[in-house]
N, C-alpha and C positions, 0 to 999 in steps of 0.2 A: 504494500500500500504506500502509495506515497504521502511523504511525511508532512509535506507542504499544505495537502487538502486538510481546508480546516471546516468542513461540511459535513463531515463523517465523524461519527465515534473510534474514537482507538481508547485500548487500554490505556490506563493513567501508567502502568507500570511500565511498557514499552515506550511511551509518549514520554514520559517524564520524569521516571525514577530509574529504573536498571537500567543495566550499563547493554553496549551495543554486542557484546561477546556472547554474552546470554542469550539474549533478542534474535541472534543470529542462530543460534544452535536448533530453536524452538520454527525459525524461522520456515514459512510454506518451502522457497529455495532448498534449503537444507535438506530435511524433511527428503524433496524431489531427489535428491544427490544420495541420499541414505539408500530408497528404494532401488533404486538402480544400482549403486555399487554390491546391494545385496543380490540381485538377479544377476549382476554380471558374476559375484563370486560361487555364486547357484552354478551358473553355467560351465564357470573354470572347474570346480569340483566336480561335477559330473562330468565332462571332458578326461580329466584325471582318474576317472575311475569306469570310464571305458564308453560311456553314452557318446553316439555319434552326431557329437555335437564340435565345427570346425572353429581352425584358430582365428578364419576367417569372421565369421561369426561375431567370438568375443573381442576380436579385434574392433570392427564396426560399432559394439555397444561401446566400447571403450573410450573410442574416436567421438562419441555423441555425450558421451558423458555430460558434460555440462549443456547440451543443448537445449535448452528447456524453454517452450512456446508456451505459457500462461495460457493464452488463447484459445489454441487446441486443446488444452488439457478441460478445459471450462466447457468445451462445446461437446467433447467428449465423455463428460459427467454430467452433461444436461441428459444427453442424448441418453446414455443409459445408468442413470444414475445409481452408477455405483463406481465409486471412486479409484480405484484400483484399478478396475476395468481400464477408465478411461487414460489412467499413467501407463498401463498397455499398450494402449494402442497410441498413445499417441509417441511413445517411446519407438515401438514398433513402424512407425513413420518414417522415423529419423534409420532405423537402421533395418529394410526391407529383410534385407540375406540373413539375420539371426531373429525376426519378429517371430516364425514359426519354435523356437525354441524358448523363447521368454518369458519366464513362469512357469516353468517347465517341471511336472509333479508336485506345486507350491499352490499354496491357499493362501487367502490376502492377508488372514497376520501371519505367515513368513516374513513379506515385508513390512507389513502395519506393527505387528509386535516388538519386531526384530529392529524394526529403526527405533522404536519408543525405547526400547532397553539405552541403544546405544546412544540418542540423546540424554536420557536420565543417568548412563555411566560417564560422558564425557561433559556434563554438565556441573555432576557430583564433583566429577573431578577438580574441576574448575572452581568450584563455590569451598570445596575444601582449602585449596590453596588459599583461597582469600580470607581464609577461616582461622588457617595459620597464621596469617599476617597480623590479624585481629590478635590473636594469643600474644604476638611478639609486642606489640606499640602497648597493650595493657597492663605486659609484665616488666616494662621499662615506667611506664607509671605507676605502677606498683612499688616498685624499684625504690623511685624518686622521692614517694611520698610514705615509704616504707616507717618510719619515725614521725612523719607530723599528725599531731592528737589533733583529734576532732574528736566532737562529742556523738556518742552513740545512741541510738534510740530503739525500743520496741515499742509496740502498737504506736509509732510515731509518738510516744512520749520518752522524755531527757530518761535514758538510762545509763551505761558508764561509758567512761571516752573510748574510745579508741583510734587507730589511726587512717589517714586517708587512704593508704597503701593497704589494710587490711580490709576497708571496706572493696578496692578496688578487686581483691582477691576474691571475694566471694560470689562478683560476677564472675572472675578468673577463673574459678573451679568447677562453674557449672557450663560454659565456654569448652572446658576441656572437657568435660562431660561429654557437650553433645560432637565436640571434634571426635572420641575416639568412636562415638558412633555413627559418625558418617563414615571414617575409617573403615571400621568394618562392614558397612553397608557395599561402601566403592568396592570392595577386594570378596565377598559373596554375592553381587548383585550376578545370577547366572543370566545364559541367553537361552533364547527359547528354539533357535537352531529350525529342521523344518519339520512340520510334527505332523502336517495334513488338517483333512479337515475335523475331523475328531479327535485328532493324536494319538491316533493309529499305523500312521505313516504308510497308508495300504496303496496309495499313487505313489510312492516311490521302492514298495514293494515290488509292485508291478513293474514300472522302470526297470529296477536292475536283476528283474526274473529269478524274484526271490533270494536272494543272495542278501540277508541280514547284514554281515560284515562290512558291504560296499554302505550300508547304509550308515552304519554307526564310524565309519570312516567317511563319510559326506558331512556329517553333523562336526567331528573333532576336527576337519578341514577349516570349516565354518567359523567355528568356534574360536583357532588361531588369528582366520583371517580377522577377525575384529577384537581382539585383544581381550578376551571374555576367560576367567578363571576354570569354570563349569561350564555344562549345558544344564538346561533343566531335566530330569530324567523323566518328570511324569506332566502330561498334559495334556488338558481338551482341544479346543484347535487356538486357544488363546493360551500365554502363562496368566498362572494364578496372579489373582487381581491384589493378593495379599501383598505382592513386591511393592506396590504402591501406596498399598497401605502403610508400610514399614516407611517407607522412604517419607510420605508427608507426616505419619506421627514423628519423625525424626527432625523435621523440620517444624512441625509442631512446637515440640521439646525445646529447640534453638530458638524459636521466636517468644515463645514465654521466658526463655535467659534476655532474650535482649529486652522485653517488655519491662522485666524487672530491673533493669539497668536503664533502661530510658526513666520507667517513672522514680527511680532515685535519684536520680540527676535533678529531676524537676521539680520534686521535694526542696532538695539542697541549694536548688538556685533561690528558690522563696524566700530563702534566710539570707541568701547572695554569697554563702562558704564555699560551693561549687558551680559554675557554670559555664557553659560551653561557649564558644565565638559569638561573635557581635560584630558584623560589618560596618566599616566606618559609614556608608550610607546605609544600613537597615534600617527598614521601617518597625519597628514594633506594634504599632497600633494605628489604624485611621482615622482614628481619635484621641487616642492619649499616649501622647508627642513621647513621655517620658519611659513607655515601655521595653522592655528585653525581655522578650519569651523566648520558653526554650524551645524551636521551633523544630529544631535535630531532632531532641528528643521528643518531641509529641510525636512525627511523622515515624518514627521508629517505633514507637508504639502502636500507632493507626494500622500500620501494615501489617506488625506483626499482629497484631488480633487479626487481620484480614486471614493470613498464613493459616494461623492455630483451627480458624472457622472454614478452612478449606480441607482440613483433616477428616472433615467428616463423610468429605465423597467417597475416597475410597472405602470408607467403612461401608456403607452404604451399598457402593457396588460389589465388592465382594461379597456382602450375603446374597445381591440380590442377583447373581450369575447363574443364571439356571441352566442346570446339567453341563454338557462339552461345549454351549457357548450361547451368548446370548448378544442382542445388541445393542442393548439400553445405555451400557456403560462409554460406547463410545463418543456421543456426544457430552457425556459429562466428564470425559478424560480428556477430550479436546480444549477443555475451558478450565480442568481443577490441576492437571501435572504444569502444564507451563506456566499458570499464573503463580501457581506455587514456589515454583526455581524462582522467578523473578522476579518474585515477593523477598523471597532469602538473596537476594544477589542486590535488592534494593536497602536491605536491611543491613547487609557487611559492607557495604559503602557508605552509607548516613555513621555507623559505627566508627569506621576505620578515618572518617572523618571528627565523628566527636570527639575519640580517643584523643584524638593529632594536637587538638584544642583546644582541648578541656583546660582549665583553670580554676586550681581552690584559691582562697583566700585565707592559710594560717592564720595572720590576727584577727581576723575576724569570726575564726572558727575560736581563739582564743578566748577570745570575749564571751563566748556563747559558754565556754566553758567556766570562766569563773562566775558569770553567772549563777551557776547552778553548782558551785563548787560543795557548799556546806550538804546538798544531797546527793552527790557525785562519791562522796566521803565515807558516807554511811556505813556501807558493806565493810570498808577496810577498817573502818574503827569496830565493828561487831566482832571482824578476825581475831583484832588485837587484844579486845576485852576478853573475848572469850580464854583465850590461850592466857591471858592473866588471872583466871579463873572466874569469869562473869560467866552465866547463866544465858544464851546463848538466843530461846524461845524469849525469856525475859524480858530480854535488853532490844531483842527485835519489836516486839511489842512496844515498848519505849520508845524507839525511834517513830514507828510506825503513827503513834497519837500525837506525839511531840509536831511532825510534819503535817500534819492534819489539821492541827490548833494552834500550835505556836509558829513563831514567826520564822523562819526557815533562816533567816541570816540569823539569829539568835543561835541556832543549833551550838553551835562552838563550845560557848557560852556553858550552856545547858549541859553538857558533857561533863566539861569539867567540873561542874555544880555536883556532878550527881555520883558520888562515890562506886557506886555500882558498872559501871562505866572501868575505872580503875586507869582511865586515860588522863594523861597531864599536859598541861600546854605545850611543853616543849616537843612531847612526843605529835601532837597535830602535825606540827609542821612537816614533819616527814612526811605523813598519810599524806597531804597532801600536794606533795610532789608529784608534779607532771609523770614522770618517769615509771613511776609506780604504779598512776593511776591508770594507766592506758595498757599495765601488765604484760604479756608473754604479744602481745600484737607485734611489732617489731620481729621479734624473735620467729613467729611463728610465718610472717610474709618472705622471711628469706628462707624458711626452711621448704617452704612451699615452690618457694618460686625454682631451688637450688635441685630439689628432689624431685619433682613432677613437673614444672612446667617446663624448665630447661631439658632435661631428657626427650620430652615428648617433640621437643623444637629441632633439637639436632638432627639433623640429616633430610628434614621434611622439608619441602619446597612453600616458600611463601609468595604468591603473588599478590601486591598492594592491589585495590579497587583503582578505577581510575578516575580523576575529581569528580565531585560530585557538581551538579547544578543547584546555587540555592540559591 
């Protein structure tokens, strides 16, 4: 479609958020070039194992390979509407002398299945790299802010400090979570090879006059030729729709990591501790001159809920695949696999840009902290008392009313008032050192980083996104 027409609906995601590498793989072009390089290696393989099928022949498809007429393929799916068909024939156009042999023992997901496999492995592959790259710029922020306290929070209420590098880790771990499952996605996603129409393989029984052997050596041919680990061993005349499933809960998985990392950011910019870029000409508001939204982070969110809410097709379609094949699922696989890639390829670009970015502000995270210092304190004076022989229920109780009624900068005060406590002025001042209060965080960001994020980075290939448009 041309990009220029602005009459037409296009996705937002190809229009305006993922990148062109993506766009291209899912692309009709592509797609066309799949089908065909798979019928031509149909044809080599059957050559190779004895079908009198000439070099003439594969030569010609080979020579047309790229020849691809839009035009006739559209009038040839009018005409008999069914899609496949008409990439036949109109492939068959281009190359007379091998048309009689093209598709030859094959049913249309040979190549409908078989290229979907291999856009969703060469796709994987690609979103992976970018995935790494993500792991790399987060655990150099990590790194950075490995020591600077900020204050911590659950249910969004002030709980103890800790520091920005450790917060930054616990989207780093779930990050690596869903990396080492695309991993293993990328390296068992099998191919579905040629199975027939039921996956029986009884038209290519026939072809090679019974002989099993040439069979199961036409599929491992196959299966090289496009860089595939396995075949699948069992199937109706589709693979199971479960691969799909697996692959968008996978991506699922990775857009609820980024979800929760977008909306942290946008918490933390409220208070202005954390926030991403601000263009010297951004607008913030078309009304209120003095806004900074965090607009990275919401659009990272928006999509990724779109991703998480696209998981459910394939659940959907796999139950709803009746018997050896049905064909409900393929218009909803035309519209839920590609947007899904390119949901996750919009989402590690918007990222690998926040990350580049991102900006806390230590004193200001400072502030927030002595703020709240006499209740940031609490826990470490209950250690202290306790191990001095305080009563441990007791003195939590104590604190707990104290906070509730009394005036919270008082707390200090009230401590040392209270014999039971067994805490003295001098000894406060420790507790409340920075250094203490933010405990094993430090410690625990390099152990993390040193032991699992570093190992899993070595020797893996990172491709950066490429800029993003904002």
């Amino acid at each position: 479609m041309n990009s220029a027409r602005q009459d037409l609906y296009m996705s937002p995601l190809s229009a305006r958020y993922a990148s062109k590498e993506i766009s291209y793989l899912f692309s009709p072009r592509y797609k066309i070039l799949l089908f065909r390089r798979l019928w031509i290696a149909l044809a080599k393989a059957q050559k190779k194992l004895g079908l009198p099928i000439t070099a003439e022949q594969i030569a010609q498809m080979e020579e047309h390979l790229e020849t691809i007429d839009f035009k006739t393929i559209a009038l040839y799916e009018h005409r008999f509407r069914h899609d496949v068909f008409a990439h036949i024939h109109a492939f068959g156009d281009l190359c007379p002398k091998a048309k009689p042999i093209i598709h030859l023992g094959a049913t249309s997901c040979y190549v409908t299945d078989n290229a979907d496999l291999i856009q969703c492995k060469e796709a994987l592959s690609l979103l992976t790299q970018k995935l790494t790259h993500l792991l790399s710029l987060l655990s150099a922020f990590a790194e950075k802010e490995a020591t600077t306290p900020c204050l911590g929070y659950t249910h969004y209420q002030s709980a103890q400090p800790t520091t920005f590098g450790k917060r930054a880790c616990l989207w780093l771990q779930d990050f690596l979570l869903d990396a080492s499952d695309w991993e293993r996605l990328l390296t068992t996603l099998p191919f579905l090879g040629a199975k027939g129409a039921v996956g029986t393989q009884s038209a290519l029984l026939a072809l090679f006059d019974g002989n099993t052997a040439r069979i199961d050596a036409l599929e491992e041919i196959l299966r090289e030729d496009f860089g595939f680990s396995k075949t699948l061993p069992i199937s109706g005349q589709t693979y199971t729709r479960k691969l799909d499933l697996s692959l968008l809960n996978a991506f699922a998985s990775f857009a609820a990591s980024a979800h929760k990392m977008g909306t942290d950011i946008r918490l933390l910019s409220h208070d202005g501790i954390m926030v991403e870029s601000f263009g010297e000409t951004q607008v913030g508001s078309s009304a209120m001159p003095y806004k900074r939204n965090p607009i990275l982070s919401e659009r990272v969110c928006g999509i990724a809920r779109f991703v998480m809410a696209l998981s459910q097709n394939p659940a959907y379609t796999t139950a709803t695949q009746w018997l050896e094949r049905s064909l409900d699922d393929s218009s909803n696989r035309r519209l839920a696999i590609p947007e899904a890639f390119l949901g996750i390829d919009a989402i590690l670009g918007l990222l690998a840009h926040l990350i580049s970015h991102l900006q806390t502000f230590p004193k200001k995270a400072l502030e927030h902290l002595q703020k709240e210092m006499p209740a940031l304190v609490m826990e470490n004076i209950l250690m202290k008392a306790v191990l001095q022989g305080g009563d441990r229920q007791a003195l939590h109780e104590k604190l707990r009313k104290f906070s509730h009624e009394g005036d919270i900068e008082s707390l200090f005060k009230y401590i040392q008032d209270d014999p039971a406590f067994h805490v003295k002025e001098a000894e406060l001042g420790s507790l409340r050192n920075m250094r203490s209060l933010i405990g094993r965080a430090p410690e625990q960001v390099h152990h993390f980083l040193d032991n699992e994020v570093q190992p899993f980075l070595k020797g893996r290939k990172a491709l950066p996104p490429p800029p993003i448009v904002l």
